[in-house]
Each structure stands twice: as C-alpha cells, then as structure tokens.
C-alpha positions as protocol buffer text, in pm:
chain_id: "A"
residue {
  index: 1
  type: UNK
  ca { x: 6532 y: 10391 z: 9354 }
}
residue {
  index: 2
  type: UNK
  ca { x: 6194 y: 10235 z: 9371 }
}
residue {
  index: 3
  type: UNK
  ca { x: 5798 y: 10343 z: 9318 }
}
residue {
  index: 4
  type: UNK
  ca { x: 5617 y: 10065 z: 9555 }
}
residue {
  index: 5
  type: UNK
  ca { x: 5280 y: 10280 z: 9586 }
}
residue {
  index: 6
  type: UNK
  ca { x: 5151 y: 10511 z: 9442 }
}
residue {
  index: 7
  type: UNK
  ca { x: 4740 y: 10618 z: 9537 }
}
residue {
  index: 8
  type: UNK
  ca { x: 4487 y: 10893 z: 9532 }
}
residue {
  index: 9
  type: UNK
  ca { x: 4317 y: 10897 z: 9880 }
}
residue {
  index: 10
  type: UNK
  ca { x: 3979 y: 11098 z: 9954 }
}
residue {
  index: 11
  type: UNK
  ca { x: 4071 y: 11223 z: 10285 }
}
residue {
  index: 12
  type: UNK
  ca { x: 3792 y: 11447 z: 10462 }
}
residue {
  index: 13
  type: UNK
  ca { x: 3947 y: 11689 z: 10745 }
}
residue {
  index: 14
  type: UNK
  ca { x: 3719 y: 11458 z: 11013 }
}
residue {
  index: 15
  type: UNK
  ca { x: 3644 y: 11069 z: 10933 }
}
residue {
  index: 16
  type: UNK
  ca { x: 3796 y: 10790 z: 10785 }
}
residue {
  index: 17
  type: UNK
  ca { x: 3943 y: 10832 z: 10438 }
}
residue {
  index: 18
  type: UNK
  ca { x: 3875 y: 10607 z: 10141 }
}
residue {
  index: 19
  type: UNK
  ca { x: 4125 y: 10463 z: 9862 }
}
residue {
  index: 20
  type: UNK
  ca { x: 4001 y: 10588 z: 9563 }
}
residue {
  index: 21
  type: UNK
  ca { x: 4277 y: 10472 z: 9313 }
}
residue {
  index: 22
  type: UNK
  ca { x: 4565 y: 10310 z: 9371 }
}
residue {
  index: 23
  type: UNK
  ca { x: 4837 y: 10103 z: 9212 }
}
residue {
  index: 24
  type: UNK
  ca { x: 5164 y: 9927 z: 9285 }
}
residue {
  index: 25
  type: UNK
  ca { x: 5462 y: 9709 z: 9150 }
}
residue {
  index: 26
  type: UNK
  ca { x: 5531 y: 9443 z: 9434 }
}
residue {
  index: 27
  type: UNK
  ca { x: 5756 y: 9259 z: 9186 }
}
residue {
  index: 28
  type: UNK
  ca { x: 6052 y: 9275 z: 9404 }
}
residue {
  index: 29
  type: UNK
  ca { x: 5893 y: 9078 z: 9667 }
}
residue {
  index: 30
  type: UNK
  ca { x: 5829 y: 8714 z: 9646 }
}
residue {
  index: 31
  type: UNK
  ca { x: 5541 y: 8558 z: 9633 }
}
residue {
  index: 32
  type: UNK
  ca { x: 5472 y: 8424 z: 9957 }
}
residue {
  index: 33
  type: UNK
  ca { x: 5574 y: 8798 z: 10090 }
}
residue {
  index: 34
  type: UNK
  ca { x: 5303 y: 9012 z: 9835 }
}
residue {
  index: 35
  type: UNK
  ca { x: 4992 y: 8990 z: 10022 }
}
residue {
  index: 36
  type: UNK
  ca { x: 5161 y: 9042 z: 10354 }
}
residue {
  index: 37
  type: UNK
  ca { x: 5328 y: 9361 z: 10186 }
}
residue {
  index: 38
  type: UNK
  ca { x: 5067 y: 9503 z: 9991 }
}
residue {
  index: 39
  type: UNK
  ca { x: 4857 y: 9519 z: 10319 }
}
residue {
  index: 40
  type: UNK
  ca { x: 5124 y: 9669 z: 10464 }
}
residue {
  index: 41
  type: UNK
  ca { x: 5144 y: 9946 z: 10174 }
}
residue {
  index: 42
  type: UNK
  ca { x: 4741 y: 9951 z: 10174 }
}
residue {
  index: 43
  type: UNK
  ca { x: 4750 y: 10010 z: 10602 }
}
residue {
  index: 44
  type: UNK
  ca { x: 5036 y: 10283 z: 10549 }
}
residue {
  index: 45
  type: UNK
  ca { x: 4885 y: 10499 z: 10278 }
}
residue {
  index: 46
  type: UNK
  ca { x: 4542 y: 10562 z: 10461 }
}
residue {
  index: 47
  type: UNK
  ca { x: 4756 y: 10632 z: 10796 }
}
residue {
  index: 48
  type: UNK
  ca { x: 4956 y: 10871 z: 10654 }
}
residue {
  index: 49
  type: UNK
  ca { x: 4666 y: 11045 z: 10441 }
}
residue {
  index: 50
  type: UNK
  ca { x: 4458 y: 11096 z: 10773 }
}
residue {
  index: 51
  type: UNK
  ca { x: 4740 y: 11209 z: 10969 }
}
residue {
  index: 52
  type: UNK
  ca { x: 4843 y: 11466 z: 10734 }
}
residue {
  index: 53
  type: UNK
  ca { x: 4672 y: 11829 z: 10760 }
}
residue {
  index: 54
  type: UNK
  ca { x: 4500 y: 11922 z: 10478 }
}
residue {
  index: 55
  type: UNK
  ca { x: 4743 y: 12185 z: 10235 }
}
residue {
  index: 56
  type: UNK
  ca { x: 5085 y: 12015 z: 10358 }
}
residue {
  index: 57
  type: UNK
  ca { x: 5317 y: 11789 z: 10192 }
}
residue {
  index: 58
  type: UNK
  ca { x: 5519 y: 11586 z: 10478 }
}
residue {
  index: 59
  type: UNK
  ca { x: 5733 y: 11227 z: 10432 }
}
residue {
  index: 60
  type: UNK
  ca { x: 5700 y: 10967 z: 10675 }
}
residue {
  index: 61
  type: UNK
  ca { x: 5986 y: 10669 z: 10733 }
}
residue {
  index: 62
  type: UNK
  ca { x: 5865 y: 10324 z: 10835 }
}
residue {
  index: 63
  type: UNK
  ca { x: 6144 y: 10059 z: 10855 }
}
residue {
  index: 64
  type: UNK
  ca { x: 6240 y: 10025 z: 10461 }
}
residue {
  index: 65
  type: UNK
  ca { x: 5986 y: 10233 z: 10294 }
}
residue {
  index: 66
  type: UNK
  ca { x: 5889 y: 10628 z: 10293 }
}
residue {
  index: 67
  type: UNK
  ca { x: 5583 y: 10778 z: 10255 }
}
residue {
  index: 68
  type: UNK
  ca { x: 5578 y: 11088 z: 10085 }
}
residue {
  index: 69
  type: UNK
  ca { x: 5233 y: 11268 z: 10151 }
}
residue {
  index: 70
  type: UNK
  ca { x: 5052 y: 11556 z: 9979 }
}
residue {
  index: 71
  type: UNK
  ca { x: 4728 y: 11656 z: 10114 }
}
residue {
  index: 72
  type: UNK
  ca { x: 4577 y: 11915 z: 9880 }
}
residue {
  index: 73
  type: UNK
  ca { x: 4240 y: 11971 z: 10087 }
}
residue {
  index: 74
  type: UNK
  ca { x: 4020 y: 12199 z: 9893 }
}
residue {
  index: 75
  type: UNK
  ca { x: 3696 y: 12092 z: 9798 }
}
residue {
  index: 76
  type: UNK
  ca { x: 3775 y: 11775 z: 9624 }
}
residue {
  index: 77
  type: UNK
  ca { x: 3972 y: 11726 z: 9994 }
}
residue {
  index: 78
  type: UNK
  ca { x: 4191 y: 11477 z: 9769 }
}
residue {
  index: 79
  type: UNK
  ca { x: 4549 y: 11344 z: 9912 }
}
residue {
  index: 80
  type: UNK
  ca { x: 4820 y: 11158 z: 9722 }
}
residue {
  index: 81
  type: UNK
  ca { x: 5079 y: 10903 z: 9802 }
}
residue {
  index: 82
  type: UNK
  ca { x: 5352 y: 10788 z: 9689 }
}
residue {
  index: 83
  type: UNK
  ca { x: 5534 y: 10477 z: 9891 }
}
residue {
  index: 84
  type: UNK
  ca { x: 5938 y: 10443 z: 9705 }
}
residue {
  index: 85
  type: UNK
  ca { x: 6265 y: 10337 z: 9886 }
}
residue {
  index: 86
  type: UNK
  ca { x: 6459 y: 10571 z: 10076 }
}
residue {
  index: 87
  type: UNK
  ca { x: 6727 y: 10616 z: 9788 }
}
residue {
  index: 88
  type: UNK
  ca { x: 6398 y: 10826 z: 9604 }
}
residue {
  index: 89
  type: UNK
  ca { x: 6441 y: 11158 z: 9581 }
}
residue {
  index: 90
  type: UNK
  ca { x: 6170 y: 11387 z: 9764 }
}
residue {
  index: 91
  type: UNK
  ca { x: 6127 y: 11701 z: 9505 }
}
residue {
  index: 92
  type: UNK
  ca { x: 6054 y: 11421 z: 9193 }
}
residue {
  index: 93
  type: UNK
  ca { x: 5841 y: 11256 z: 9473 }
}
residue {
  index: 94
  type: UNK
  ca { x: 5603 y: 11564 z: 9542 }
}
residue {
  index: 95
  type: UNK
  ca { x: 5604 y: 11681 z: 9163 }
}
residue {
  index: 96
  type: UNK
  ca { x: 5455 y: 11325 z: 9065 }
}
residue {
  index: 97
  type: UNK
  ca { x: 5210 y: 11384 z: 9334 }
}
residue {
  index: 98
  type: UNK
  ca { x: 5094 y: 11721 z: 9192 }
}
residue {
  index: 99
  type: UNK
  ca { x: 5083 y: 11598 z: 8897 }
}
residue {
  index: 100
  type: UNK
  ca { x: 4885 y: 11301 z: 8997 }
}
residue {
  index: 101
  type: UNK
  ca { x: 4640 y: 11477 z: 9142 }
}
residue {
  index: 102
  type: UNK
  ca { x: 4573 y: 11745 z: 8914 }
}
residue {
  index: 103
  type: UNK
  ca { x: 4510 y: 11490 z: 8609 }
}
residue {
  index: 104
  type: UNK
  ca { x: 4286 y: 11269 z: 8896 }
}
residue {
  index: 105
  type: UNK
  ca { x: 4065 y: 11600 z: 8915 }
}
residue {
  index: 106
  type: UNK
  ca { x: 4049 y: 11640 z: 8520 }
}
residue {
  index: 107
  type: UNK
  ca { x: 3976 y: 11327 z: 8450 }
}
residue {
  index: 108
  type: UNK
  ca { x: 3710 y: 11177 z: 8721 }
}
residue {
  index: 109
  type: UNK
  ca { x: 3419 y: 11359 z: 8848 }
}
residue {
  index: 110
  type: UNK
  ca { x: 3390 y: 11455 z: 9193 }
}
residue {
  index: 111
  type: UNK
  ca { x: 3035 y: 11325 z: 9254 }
}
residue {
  index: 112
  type: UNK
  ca { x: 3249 y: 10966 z: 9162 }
}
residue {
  index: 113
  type: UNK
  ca { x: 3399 y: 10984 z: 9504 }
}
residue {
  index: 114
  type: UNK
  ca { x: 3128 y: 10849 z: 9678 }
}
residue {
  index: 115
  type: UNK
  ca { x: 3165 y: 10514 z: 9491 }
}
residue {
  index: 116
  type: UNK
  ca { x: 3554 y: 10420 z: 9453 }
}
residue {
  index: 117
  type: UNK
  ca { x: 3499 y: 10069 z: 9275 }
}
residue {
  index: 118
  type: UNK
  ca { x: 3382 y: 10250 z: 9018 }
}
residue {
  index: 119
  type: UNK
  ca { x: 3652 y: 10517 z: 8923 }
}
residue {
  index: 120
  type: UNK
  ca { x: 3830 y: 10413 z: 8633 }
}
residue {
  index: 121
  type: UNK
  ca { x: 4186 y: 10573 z: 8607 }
}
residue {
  index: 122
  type: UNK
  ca { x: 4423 y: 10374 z: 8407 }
}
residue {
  index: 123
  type: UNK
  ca { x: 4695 y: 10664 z: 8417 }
}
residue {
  index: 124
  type: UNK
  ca { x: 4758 y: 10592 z: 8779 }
}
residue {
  index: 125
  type: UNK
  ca { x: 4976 y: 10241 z: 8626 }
}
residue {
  index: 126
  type: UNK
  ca { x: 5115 y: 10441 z: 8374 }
}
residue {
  index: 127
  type: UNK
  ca { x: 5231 y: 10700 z: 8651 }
}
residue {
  index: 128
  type: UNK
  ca { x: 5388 y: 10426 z: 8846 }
}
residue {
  index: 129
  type: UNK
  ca { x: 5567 y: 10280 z: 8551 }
}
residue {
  index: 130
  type: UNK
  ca { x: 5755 y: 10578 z: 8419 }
}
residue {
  index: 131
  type: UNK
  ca { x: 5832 y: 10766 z: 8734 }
}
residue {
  index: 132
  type: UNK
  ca { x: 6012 y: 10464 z: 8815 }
}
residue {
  index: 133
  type: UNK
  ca { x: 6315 y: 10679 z: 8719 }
}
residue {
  index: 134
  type: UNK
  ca { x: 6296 y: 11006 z: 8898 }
}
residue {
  index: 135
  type: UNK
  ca { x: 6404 y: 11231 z: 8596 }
}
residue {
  index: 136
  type: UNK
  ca { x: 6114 y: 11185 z: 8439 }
}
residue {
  index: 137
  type: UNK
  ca { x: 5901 y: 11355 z: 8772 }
}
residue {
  index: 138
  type: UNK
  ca { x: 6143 y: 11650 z: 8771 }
}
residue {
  index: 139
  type: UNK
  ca { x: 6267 y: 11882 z: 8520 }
}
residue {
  index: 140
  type: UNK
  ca { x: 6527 y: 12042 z: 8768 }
}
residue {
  index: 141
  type: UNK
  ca { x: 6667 y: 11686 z: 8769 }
}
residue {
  index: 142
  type: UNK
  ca { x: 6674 y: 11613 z: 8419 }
}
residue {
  index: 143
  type: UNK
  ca { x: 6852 y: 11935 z: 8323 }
}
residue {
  index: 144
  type: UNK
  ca { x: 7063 y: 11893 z: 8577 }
}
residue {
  index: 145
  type: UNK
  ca { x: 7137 y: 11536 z: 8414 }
}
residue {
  index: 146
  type: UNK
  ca { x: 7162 y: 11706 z: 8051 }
}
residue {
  index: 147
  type: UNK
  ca { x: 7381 y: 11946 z: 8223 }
}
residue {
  index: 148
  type: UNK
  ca { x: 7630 y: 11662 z: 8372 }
}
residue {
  index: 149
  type: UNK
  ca { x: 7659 y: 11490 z: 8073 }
}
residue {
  index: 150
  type: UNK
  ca { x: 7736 y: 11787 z: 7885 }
}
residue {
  index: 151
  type: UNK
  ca { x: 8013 y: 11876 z: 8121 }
}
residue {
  index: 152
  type: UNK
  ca { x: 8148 y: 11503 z: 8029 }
}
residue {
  index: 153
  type: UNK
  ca { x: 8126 y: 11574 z: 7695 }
}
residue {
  index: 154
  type: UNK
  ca { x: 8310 y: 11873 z: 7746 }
}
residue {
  index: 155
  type: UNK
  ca { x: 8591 y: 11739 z: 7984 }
}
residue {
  index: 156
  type: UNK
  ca { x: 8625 y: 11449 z: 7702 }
}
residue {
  index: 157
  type: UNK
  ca { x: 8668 y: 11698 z: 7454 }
}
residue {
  index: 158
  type: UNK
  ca { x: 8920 y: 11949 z: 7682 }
}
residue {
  index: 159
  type: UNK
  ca { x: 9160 y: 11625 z: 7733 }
}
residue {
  index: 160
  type: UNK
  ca { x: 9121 y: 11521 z: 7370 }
}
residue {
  index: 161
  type: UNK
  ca { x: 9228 y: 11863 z: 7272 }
}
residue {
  index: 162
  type: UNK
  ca { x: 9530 y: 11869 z: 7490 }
}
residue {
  index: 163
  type: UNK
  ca { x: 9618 y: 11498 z: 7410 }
}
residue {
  index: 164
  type: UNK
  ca { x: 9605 y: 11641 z: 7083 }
}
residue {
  index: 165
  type: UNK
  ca { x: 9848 y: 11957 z: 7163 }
}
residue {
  index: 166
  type: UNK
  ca { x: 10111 y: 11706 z: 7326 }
}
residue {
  index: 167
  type: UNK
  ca { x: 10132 y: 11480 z: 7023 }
}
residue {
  index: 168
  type: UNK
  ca { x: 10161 y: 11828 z: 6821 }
}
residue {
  index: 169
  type: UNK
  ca { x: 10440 y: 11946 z: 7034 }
}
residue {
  index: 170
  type: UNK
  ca { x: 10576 y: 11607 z: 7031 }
}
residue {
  index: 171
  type: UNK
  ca { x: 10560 y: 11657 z: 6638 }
}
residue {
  index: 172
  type: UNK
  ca { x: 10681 y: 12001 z: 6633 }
}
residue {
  index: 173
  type: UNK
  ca { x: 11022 y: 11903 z: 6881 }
}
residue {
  index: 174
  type: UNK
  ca { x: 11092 y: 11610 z: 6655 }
}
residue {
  index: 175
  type: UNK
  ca { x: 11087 y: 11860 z: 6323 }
}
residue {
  index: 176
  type: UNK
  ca { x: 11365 y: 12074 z: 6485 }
}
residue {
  index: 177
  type: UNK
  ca { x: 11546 y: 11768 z: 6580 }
}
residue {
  index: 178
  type: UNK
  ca { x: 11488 y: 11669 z: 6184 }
}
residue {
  index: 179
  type: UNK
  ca { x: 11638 y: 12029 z: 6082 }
}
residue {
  index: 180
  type: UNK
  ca { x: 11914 y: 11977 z: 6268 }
}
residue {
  index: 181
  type: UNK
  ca { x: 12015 y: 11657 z: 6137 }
}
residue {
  index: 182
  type: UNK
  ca { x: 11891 y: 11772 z: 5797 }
}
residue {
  index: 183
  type: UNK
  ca { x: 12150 y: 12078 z: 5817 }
}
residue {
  index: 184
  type: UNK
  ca { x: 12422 y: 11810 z: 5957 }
}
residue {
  index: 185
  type: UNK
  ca { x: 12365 y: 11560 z: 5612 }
}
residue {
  index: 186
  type: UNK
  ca { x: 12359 y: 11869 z: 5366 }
}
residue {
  index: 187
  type: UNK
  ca { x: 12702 y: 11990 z: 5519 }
}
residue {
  index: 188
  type: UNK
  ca { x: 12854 y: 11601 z: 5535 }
}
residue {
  index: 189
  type: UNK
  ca { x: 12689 y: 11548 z: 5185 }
}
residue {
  index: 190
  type: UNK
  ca { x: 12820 y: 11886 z: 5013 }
}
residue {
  index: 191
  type: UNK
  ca { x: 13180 y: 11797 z: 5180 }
}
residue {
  index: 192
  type: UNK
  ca { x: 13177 y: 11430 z: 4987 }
}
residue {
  index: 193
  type: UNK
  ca { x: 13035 y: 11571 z: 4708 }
}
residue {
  index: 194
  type: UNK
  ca { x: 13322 y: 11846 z: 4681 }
}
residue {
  index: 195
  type: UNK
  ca { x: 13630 y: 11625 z: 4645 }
}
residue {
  index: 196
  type: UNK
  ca { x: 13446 y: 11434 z: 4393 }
}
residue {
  index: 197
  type: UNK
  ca { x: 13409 y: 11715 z: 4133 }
}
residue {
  index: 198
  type: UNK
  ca { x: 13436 y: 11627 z: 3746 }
}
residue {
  index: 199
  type: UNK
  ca { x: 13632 y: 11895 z: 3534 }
}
C-alpha cells in the first residue's frame, strides 16, 4: 500500500483548475523514471479534479495507480486528491481527504487562492508521510486492527489454557497410576515386613 500523490486542487465548476498544494514520494521510481512520473501524477490529478462534480467523492483507475477524488465545491470550490496503489484502501483514502481539506481551509486564507506559489502548507508532507499506513486515516480500521490482535491474544491464551488442562490431566492420570502402585508397595512391603517380626 502506497501514497504517490497527495494535492489540494482549486477546481471552479467552469474553467481550468489550479494546483494549489501538492506533494509526493516518487522514491520507488528511479531516477531516470521521476520526472516522466511526476508529470504523469501532476496531468492525472487536475484531470480527475475537473472531471469530478462538485460534492462527490469518485476513484478513477489508470494502468497502476488510482485516483481517489473528493470534490467538496462550496465556496472555497476546493477538491482533494490522493494518487496510492490499488492495494490502498478507499474509506482511509476519502477520510485523509476530508481531513486534508478541512485543515487546508483552517489554515490558508481563501483570498490566497488566487496566487498558489505563495501558499505555504507544510502539513500536506506530513499528511503524505503518515498516511502511508492506512490505519492511521481510519479509526474503523485501526479498531478493527486492535480488535484482531486482541482476538490473537485471546486464541493464544484459550490454547495455552487447554495445553495447560492436558498436562493437568496428564498429571492427574499419572497420580492414580502412583496410588495404585503406592497401594501395591504398602501391601508387598507390610507382607516382608510381617515374617520379619522381632519378639
């Protein structure tokens, strides 16, 4: 599961939309492959922002990549994107997106639209970094997670317990076994000892 792109896109209902902040971890690519990619990535994110109707959330395949979408509208008429694998799950996806957007909103002004070179928004990186893993995006996820380990936990514990209860009853079939041969040397030992009585 991999973030590739992850951007905040003015996108008007009619015209062309603008990046305003963007970021994204080509590292998987070689060298010679970056550029060509992140134009690629660049190309695909403004596509996908114009083509998506303002208040809807859609995901878009293209050969290795998937472009989850979320075009809030409103009056800020802001869309995010997020570019990841196919292996990336969609609800973490559209939560990061949310979340994206609504600290993009707190954080720049509106009338800084009109010039995107100079929006400073550091927390986009710090987005793309951590929501590498999906759990972090998604609370379902990560109690479902907590949950799954717990059951582990549990199963380790049920099979410890009854490992434990076999080694008991292993414990408890040998003590009869030892009364029995207890009660068999107290009879053979009181029979030697009774010819061999002093007066």
């Amino acid at each position: 599961m991999k973030i590739y792109s992850l951007a905040v896109i003015l996108a008007p209902p009619s015209g062309p939309s603008a990046n305003l902040c963007s970021a994204s971890d080509l590292s998987s690519f070689s060298f010679y492959q970056k550029g060509s990619v992140g134009e690629f990535m660049s190309f695909f994110t403004k596509t996908v922002a114009e083509r998506t109707p303002q208040g809807a959330r859609q995901s878009v395949q293209e050969n290795n990549y998937t472009a989850h979408v979320y075009n809030r509208g409103g009056a800020e008429q802001l869309a995010g994107v997020i570019i990841t694998d196919h292996e990336y799950p969609v609800r973490p996806a559209f939560s990061l997106l949310t979340k994206l957007l609504d600290d993009f909103t707190a954080k720049v002004p509106q009338s800084s639209f009109s010039n995107p070179s100079a929006i400073s928004f550091p927390d986009i990186n710090t987005y793309l970094q951590k929501y590498q893993d999906p759990r972090h995006a998604d609370n379902i996820m990560r109690v479902q997670q907590e949950l799954d380990e717990t059951k582990i936990v549990l199963h380790k514990t049920i099979e410890s317990v009854l490992q434990r209860g076999e080694k008991l009853d292993n414990l408890v079939e040998r003590s009869t076994a030892l009364s029995a041969q207890s009660k068999m040397f107290y009879k053979t030992a009181k029979k030697q000892n009774s010819c061999c009585t002093v007066m």
